[in-house]
C-alpha positions in Angstrom: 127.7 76.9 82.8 128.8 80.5 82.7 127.3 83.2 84.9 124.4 84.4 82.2 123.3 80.6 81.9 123.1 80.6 85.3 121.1 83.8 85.9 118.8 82.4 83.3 118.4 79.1 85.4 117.8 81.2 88.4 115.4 83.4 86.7 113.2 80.6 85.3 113.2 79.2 89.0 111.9 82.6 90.1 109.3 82.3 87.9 107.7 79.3 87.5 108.5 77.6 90.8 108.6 79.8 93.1 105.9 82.1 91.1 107.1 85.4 92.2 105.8 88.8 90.6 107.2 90.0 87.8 108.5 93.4 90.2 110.1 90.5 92.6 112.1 88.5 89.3 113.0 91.8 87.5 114.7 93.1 90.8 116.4 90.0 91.8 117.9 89.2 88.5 119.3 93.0 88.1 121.1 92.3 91.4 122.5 89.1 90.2 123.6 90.6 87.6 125.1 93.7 89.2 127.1 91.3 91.2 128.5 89.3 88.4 129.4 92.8 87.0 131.4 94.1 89.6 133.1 89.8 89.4 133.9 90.9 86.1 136.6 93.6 86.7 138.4 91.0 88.8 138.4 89.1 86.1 136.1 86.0 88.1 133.1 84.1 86.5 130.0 84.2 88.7 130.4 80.8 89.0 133.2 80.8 90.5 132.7 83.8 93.8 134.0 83.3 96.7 132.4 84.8 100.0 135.6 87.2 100.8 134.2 88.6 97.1 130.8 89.0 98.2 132.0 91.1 101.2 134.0 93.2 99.0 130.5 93.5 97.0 128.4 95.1 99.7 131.1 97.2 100.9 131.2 98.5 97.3 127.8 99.1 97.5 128.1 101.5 100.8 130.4 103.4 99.0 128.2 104.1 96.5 125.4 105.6 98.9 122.6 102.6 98.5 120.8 102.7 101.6 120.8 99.8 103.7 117.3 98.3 102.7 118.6 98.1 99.4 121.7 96.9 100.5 119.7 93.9 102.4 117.6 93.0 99.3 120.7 93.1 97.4 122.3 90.2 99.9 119.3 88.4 99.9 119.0 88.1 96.1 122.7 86.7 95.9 121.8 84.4 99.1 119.2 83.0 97.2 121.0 82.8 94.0 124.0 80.7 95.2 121.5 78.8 97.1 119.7 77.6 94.1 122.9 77.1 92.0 124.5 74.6 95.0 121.1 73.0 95.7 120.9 72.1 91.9 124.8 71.0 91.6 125.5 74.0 89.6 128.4 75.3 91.3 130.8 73.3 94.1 129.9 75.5 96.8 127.9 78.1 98.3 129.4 81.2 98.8 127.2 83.3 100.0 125.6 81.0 103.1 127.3 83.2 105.4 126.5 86.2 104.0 125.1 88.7 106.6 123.9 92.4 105.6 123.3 95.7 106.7 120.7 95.5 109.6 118.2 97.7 108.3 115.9 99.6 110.8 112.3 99.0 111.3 110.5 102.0 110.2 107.0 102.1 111.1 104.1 102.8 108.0 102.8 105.6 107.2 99.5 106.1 107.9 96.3 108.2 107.1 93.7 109.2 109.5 90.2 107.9 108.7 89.1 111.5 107.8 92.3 111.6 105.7 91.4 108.1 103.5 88.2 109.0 103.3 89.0 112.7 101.8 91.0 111.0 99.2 88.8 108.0 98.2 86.1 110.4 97.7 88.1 112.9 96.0 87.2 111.9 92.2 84.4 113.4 91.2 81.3 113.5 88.2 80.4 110.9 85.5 83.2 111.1 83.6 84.6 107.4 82.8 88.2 108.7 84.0 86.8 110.0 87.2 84.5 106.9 87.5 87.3 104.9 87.2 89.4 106.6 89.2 86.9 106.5 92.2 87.0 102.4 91.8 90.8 102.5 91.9 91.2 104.3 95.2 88.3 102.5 97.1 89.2 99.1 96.1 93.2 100.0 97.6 91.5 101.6 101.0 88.1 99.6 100.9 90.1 96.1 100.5 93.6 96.7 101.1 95.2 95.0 98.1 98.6 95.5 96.5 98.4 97.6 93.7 99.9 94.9 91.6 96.8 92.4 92.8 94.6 95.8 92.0 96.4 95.9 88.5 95.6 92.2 88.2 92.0 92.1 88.2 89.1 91.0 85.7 86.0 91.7 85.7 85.4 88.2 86.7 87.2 88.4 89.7 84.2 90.9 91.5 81.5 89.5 92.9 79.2 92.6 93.5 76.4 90.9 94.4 78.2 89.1 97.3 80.5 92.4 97.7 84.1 90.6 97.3 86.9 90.7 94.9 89.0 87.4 94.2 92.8 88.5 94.0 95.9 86.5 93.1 98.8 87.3 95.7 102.1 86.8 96.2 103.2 83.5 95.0 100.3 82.9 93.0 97.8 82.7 96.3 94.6 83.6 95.8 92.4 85.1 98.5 89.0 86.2 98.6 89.0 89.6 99.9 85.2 91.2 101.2 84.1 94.9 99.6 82.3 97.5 101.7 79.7 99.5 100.3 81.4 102.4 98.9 83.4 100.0 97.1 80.9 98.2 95.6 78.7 101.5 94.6 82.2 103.0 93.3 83.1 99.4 91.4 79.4 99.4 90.0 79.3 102.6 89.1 82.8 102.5 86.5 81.3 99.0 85.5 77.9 100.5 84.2 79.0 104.3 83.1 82.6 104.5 82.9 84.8 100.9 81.4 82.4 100.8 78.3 83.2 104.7 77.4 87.1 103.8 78.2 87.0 100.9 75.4 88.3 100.6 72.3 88.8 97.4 69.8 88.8 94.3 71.9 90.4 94.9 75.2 89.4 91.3 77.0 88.8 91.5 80.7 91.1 93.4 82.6 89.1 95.2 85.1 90.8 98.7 85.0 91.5 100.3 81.7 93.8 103.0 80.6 93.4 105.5 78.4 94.7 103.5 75.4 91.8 100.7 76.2 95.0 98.7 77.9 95.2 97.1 81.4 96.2 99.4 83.7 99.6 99.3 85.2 101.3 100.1 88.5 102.9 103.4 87.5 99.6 104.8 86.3 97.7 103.9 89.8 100.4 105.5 91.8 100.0 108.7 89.7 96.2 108.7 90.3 97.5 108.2 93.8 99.4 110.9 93.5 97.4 113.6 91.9 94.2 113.5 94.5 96.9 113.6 97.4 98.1 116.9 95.7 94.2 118.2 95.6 93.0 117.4 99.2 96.1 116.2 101.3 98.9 118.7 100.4 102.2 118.2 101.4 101.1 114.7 103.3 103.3 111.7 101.8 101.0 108.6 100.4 101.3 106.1 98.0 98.7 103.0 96.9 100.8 101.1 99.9 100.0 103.6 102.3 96.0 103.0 101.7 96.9 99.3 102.4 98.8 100.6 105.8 95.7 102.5 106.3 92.9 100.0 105.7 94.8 97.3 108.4 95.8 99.5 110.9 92.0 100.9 110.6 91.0 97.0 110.9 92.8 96.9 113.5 92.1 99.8 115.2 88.3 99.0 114.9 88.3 95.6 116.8 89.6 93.3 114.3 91.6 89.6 114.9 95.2 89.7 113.9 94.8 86.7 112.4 91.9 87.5 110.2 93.8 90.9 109.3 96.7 88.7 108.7 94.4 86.6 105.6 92.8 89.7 104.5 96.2 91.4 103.5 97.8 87.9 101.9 100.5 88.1 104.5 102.2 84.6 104.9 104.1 85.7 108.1 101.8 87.1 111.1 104.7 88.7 111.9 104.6 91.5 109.0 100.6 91.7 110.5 102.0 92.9 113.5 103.7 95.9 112.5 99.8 97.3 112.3 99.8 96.4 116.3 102.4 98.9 116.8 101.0 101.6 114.6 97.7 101.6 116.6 99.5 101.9 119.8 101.5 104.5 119.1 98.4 105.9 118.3 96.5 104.8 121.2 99.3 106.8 123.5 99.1 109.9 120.8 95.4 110.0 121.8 96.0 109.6 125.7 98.6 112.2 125.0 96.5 114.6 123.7 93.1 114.0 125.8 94.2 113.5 129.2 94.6 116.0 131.9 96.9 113.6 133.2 99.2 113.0 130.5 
């Protein structure tokens, strides 16, 4: 097979066996193919790599300035790659089996104060159907701590105001069930009764949040709504849709809650991305002896 059969076998595996996002597949196939690339001025089918070449690969990349995380996601897509080629007899060998990279540092989230996530949930305001809608978008990423793909992936179906929860399709095609607080609800009822019908146009179907063309809404617009009530009441502070997520579990946790049951709220399939939270709220915990005790 030659290396863009291949990337298309690996690409449909993404897809429809391992169901990854559509983020995840894109990403992972533009590394595979940045790879077989750089093969090409030596003049060796993808096929064909051998490890010594992969080396040469990420060294390649350090020279170019990529920073290490995308260094290591760059490895792991080519790990996975030759993985799946020798697994399905594609190729003689794996190359890449021993193929180690940079170690990339563990960088803590960024979170919000409470005061802070609630000054920006509450930041849209009037009837309007934009500002209604807008209101919906940032309590359901603080008030349930989804992804902002699973946000971008929502019916109408998939809330339950009644029972206050929202039904969202993770990771791997998982579905959880994810409970609403109040303001969520009121802000999700609120777009639902006054502000999605003035937003549509023709025959949109179901998606939950609409644009301004009547059109699901997609990743890039939340993280500009994101972006634009930071800039109005939390100026120079860095946030993104992932940082309300950071925010709502490290609040969780912060308030009492189980790791575990944080650990099914957020979709996480390893507790061990769940306890990255643990560490936020104690470096908290010792800010807050810091700055209280006469002791400290």
């Amino acid at each position: 097979m030659s290396g863009q059969d291949l990337i298309e076998a690996f690409t449909r595996h993404l897809t429809l066996e391992r169901r990854l996002s559509p983020h995840t597949v894109d990403a992972y196939r533009a590394d595979v193919q940045g790879l077989a690339t750089f093969l090409e001025r030596g003049r060796t089918p993808l096929g064909e790599a051998r490890y010594e070449q992969l080396r040469r690969w990420l060294a390649h990349l350090a020279t170019r300035g990529y920073a290490r995380s995308t260094m290591a996601r760059k490895a792991a897509a080519a790990r996975a790659f030759f993985a799946f080629c020798a697994h399905r007899g594609l190729i003689p060998r794996d190359p890449a089996s021993l193929l180690a990279a940079p170690a990339v540092p563990r960088k803590l989230p960024p979170v919000l104060k409470q005061a802070e996530a609630q000054a920006l949930v509450e930041a849209p305001e009037g009837h309007d159907p934009r500002a209604l809608r807008d209101r919906a978008v940032l309590e359901l990423l603080y008030g349930a701590g989804i992804r902002v793909a699973e946000l971008c992936g929502l019916d109408v179906d998939d809330v339950d105001l009644g029972r206050g929860r929202v039904r969202v399709m993770g990771k791997g095609r998982k579905e959880r069930s994810v409970p609403l607080g109040e303001p969520a609800v009121d802000a999700v009822r609120a777009y639902l009764r006054d502000g999605r019908p003035r937003l549509v146009r023709g025959r949109p179907g179901h998606p939950l949040l609409l644009n301004g063309r009547s059109k699901r809404m997609g990743p890039r617009e939340v993280r500009s709504i994101v972006e634009q009530y930071r800039q109005a009441v939390l100026p120079g502070r860095r946030t993104s849709p992932h940082t309300l997520r950071h925010s709502y579990a490290t609040h969780l946790m912060e308030g009492g809650a189980d790791i575990r049951a944080v650990q099914e709220l957020l979709g996480h399939a390893s507790l061990a991305t769940t306890q990255r939270y643990t560490h936020v709220s104690k470096r908290r915990l010792f800010g807050a002896y810091r700055d209280s005790h006469p002791r400290a």
